[in-house]
N, CA, C and O atoms as CSV, one atom per row, in Angstrom:
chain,resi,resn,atom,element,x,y,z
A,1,UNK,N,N,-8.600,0.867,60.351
A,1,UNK,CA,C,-8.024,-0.198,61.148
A,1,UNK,C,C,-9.146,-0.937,61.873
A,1,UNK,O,O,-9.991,-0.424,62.607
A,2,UNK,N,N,-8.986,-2.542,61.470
A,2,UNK,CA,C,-10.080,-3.325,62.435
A,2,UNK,C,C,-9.909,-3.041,63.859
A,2,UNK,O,O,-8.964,-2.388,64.302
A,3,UNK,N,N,-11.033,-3.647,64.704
A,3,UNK,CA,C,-10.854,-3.692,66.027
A,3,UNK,C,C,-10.217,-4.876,66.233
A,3,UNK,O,O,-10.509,-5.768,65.436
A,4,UNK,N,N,-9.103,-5.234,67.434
A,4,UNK,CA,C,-8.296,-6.045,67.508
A,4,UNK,C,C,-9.465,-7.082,67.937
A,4,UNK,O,O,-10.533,-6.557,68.249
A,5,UNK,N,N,-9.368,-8.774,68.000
A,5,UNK,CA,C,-9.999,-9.422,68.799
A,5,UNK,C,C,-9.620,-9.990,70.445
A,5,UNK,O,O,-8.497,-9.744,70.885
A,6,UNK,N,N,-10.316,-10.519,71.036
A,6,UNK,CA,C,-9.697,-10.751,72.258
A,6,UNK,C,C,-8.310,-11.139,72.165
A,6,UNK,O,O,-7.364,-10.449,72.543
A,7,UNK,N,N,-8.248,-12.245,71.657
A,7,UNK,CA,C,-7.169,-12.759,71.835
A,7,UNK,C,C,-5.801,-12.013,71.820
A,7,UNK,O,O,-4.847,-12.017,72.598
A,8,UNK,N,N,-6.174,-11.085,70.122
A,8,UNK,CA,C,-5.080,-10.305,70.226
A,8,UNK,C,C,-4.786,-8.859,71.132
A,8,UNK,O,O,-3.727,-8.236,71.201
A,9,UNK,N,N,-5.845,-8.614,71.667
A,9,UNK,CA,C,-5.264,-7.447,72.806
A,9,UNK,C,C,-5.419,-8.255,74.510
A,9,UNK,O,O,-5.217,-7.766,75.621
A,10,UNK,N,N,-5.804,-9.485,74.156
A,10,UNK,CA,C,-5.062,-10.279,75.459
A,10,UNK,C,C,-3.604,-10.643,75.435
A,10,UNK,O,O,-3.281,-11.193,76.487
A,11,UNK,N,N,-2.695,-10.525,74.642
A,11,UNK,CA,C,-1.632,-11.078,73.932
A,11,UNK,C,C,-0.857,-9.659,73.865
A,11,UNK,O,O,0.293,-9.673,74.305
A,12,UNK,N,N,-1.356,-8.442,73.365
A,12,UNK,CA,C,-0.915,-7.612,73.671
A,12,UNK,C,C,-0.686,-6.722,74.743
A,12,UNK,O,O,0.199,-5.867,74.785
A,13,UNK,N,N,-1.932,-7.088,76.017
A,13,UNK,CA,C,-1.823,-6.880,77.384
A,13,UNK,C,C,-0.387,-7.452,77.676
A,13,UNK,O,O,0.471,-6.626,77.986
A,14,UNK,N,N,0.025,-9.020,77.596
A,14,UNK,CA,C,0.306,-9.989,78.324
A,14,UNK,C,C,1.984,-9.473,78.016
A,14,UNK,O,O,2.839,-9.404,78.900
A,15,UNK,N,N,2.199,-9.154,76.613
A,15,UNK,CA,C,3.304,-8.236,76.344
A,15,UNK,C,C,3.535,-6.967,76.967
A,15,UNK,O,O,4.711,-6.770,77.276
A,16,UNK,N,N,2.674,-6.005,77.245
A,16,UNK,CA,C,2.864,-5.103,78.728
A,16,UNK,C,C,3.424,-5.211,79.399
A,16,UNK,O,O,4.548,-4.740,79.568
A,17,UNK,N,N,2.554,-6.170,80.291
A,17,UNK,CA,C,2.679,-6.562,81.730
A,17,UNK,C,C,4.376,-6.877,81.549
A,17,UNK,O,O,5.158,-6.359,82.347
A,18,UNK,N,N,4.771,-7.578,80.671
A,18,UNK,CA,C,5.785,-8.454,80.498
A,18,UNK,C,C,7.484,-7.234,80.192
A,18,UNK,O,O,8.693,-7.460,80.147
A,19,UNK,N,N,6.781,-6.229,80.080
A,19,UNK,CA,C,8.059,-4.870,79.510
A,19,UNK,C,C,7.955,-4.006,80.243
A,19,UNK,O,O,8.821,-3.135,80.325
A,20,UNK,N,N,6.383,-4.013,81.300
A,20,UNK,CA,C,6.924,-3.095,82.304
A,20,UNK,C,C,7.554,-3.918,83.676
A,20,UNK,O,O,8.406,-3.370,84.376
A,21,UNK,N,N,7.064,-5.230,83.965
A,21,UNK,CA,C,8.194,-5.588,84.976
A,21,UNK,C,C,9.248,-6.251,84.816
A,21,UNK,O,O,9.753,-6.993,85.659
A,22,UNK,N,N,9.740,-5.982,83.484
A,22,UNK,CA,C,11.314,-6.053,83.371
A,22,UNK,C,C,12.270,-4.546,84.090
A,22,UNK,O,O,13.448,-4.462,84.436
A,23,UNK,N,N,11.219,-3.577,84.098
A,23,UNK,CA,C,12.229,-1.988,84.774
A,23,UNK,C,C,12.819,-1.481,84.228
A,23,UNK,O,O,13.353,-0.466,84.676
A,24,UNK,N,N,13.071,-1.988,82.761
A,24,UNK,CA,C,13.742,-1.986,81.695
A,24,UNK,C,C,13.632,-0.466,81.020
A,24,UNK,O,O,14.623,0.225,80.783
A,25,UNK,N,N,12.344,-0.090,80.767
A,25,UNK,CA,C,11.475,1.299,80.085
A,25,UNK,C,C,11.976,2.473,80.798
A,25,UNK,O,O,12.234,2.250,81.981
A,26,UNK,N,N,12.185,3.687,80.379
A,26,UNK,CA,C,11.865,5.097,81.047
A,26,UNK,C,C,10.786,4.841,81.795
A,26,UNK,O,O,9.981,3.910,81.756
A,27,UNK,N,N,10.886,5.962,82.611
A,27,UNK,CA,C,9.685,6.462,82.965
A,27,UNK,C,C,8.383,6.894,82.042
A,27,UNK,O,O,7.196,6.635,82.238
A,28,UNK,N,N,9.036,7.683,80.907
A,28,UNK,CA,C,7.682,8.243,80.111
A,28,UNK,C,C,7.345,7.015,79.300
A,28,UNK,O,O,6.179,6.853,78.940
A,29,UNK,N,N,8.251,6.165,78.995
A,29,UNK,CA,C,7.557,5.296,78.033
A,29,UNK,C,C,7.028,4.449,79.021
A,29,UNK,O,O,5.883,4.023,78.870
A,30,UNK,N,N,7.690,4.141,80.011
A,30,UNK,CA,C,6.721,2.983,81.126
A,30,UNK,C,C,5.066,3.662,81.629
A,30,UNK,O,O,4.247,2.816,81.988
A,31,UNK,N,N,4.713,4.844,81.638
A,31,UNK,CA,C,3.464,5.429,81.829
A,31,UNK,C,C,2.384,5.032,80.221
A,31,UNK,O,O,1.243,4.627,79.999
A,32,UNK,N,N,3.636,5.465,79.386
A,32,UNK,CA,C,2.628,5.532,77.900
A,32,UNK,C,C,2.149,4.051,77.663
A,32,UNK,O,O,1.088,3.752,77.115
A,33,UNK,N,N,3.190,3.068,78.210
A,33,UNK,CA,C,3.239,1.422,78.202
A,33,UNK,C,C,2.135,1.370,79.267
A,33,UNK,O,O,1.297,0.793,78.573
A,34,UNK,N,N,1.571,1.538,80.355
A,34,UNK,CA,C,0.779,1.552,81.215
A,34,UNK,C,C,-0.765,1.711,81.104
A,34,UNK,O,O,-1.752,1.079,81.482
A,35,UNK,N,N,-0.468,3.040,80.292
A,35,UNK,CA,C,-1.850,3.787,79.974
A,35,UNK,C,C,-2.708,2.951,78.489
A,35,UNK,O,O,-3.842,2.928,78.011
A,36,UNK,N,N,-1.446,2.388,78.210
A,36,UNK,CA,C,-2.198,1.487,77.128
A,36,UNK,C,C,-2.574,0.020,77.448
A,36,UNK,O,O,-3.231,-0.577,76.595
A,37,UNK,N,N,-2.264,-0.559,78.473
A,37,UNK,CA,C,-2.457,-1.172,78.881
A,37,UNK,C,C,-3.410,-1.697,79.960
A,37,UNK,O,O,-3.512,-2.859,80.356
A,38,UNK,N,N,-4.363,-0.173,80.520
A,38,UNK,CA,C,-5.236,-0.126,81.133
A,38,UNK,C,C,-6.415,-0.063,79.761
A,38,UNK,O,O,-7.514,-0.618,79.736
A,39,UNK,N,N,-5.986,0.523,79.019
A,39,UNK,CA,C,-7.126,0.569,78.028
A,39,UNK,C,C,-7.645,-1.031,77.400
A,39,UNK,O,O,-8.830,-1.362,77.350
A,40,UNK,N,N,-6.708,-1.743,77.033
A,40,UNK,CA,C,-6.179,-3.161,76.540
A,40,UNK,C,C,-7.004,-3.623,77.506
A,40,UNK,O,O,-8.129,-3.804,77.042
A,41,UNK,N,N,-6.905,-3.941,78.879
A,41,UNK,CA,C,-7.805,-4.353,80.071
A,41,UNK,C,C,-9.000,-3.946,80.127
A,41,UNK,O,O,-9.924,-4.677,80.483
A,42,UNK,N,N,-9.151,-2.632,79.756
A,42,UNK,CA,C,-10.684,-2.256,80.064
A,42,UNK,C,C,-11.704,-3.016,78.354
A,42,UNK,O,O,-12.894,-3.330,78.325
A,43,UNK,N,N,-10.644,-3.102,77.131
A,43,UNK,CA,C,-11.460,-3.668,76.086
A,43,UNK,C,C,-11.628,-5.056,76.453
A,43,UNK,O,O,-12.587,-5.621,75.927
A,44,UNK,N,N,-10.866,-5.768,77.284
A,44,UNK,CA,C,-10.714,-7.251,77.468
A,44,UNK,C,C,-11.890,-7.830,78.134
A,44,UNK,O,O,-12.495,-8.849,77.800
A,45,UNK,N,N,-12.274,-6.581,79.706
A,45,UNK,CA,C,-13.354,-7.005,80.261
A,45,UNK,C,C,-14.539,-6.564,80.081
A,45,UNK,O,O,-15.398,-6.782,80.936
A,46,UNK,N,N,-14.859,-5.759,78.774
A,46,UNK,CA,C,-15.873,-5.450,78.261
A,46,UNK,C,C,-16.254,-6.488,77.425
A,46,UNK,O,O,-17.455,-6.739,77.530
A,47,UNK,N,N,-15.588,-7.255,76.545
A,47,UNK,CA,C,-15.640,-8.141,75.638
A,47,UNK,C,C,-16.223,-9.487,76.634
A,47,UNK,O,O,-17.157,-10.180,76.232
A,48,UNK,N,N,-15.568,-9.737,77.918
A,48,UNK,CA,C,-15.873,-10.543,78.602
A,48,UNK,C,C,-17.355,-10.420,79.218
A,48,UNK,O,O,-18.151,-11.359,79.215
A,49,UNK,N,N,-17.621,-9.161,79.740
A,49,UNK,CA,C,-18.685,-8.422,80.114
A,49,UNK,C,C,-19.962,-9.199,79.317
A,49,UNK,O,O,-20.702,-10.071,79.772
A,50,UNK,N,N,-19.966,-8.596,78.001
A,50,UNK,CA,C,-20.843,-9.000,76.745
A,50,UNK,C,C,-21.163,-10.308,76.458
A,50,UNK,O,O,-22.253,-10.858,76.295
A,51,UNK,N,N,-19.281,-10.983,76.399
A,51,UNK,CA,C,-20.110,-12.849,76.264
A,51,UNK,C,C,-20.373,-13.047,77.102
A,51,UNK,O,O,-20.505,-14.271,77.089
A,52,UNK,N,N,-20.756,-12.469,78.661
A,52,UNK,CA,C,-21.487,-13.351,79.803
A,52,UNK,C,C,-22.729,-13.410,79.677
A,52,UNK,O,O,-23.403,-14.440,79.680
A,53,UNK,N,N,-23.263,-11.854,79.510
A,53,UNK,CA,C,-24.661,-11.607,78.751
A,53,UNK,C,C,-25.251,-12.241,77.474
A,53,UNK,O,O,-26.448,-12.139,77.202
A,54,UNK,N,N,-24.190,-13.028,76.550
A,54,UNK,CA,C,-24.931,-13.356,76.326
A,54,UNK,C,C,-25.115,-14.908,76.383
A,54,UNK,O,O,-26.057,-15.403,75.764
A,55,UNK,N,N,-24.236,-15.720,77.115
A,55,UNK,CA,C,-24.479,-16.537,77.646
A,55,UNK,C,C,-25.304,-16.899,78.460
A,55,UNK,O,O,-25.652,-18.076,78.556
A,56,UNK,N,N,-25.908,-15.651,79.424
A,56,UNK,CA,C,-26.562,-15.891,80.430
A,56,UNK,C,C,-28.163,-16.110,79.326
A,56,UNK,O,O,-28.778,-17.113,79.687
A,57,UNK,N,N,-28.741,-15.480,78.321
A,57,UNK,CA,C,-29.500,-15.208,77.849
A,57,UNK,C,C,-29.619,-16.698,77.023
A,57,UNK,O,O,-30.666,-17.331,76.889
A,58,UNK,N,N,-28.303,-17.088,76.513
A,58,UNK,CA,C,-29.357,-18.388,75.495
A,58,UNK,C,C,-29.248,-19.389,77.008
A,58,UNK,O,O,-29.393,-20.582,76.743
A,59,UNK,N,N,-28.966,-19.038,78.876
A,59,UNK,CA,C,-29.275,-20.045,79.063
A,59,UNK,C,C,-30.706,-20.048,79.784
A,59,UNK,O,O,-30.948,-20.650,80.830
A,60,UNK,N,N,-31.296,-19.542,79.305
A,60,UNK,CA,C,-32.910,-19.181,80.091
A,60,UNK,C,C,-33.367,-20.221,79.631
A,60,UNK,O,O,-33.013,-20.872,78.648
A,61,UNK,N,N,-34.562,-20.459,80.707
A,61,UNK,CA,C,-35.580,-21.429,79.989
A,61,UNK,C,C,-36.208,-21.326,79.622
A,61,UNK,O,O,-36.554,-20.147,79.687
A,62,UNK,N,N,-37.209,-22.253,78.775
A,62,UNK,CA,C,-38.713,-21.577,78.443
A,62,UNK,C,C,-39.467,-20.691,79.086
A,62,UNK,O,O,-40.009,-19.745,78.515
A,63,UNK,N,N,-39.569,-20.958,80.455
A,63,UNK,CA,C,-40.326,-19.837,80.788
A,63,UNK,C,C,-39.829,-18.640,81.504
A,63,UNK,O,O,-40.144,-18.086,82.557
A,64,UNK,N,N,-38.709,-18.371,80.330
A,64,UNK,CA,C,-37.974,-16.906,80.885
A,64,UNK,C,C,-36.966,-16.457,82.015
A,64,UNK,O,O,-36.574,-15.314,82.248
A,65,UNK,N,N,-36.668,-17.543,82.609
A,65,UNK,CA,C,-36.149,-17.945,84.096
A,65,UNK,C,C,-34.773,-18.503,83.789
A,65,UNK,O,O,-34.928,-19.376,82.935
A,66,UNK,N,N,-33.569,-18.386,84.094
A,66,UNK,CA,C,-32.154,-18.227,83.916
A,66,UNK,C,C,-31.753,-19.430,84.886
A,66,UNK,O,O,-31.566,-19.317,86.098
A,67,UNK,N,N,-31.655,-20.592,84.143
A,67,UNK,CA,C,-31.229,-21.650,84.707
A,67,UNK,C,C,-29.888,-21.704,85.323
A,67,UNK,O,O,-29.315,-22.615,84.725
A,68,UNK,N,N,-29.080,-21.203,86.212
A,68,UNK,CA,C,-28.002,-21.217,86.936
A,68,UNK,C,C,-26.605,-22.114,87.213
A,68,UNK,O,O,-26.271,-22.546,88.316
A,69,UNK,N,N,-25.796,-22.310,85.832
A,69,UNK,CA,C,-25.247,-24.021,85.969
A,69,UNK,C,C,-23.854,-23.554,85.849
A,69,UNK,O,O,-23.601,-22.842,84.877
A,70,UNK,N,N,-22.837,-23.861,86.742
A,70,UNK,CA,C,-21.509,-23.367,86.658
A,70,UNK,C,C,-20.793,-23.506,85.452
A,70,UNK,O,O,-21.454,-24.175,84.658
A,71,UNK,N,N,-19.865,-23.196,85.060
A,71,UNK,CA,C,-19.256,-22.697,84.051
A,71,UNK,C,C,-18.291,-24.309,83.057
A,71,UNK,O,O,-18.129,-24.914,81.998
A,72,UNK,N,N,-17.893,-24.175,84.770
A,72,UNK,CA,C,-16.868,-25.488,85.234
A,72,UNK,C,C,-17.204,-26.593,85.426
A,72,UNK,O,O,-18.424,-26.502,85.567
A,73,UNK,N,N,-16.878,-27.792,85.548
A,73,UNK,CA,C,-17.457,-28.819,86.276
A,73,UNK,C,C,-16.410,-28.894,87.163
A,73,UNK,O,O,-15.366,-28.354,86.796
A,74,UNK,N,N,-16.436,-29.682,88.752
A,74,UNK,CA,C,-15.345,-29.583,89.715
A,74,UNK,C,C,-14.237,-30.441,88.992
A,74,UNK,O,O,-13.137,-30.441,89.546
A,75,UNK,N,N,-14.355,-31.079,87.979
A,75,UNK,CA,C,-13.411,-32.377,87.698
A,75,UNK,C,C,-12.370,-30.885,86.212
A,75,UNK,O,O,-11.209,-30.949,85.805
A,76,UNK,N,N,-13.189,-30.084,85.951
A,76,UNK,CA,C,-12.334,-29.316,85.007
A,76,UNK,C,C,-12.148,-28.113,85.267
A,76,UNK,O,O,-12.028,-27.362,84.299
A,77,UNK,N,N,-12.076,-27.626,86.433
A,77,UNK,CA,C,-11.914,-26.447,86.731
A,77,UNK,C,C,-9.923,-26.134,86.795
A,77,UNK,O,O,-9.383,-25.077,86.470
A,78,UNK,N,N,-9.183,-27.439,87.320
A,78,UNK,CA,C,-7.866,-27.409,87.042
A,78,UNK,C,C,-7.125,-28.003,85.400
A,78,UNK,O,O,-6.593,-29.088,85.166
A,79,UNK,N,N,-7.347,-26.848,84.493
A,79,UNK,CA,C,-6.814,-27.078,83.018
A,79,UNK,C,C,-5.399,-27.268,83.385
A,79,UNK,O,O,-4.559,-27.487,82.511
C-alpha cells in the first residue's frame, strides 16, 4: 500500500473531525476514530514540517544567508 498524499489524509482527517462531532460513534469506535486521527495529524504536520525546510533552503542566497520574505502578501492573506 502507497503512502497516502497530503491531500488525501488531510481529507481523511477532515472526515474524522467531522464523525466524531456528530456524537454519533460508540465510545470504542470514537477512541479508534481518534487515535487515527492523531496519527493523520501528526503525518500532515510532518509533511508540512519538510516542505518548510525545504522552502526555506531554495530561499537562501548566494551567500548562504536565508532571505526572510513572508509567505503571504497583506493583499492575499484573506483567500
Amino acid at each position: 500500500m502507497s503512502k497516502k498524499t497530503f491531500e488525501q489524509s488531510l481529507k481523511q482527517l477532515e472526515q474524522i473531525v467531522d464523525e466524531l462531532e456528530s456524537g454519533d460513534l460508540p465510545l470504542e469506535k470514537a477512541l479508534t476514530k481518534f487515535e487515527e486521527g492523531v496519527k493523520l495529524s501528526r503525518s500532515c504536520t510532518s509533511t508540512l514540517d519538510e516542505i518548510e525546510r525545504k522552502i526555506s533552503i531554495l530561499l537562501k542566497n548566494p551567500s548562504g544567508e536565508r532571505d526572510e520574505k513572508p509567505f503571504f502578501s497583506d493583499e492575499s492573506e484573506e483567500l
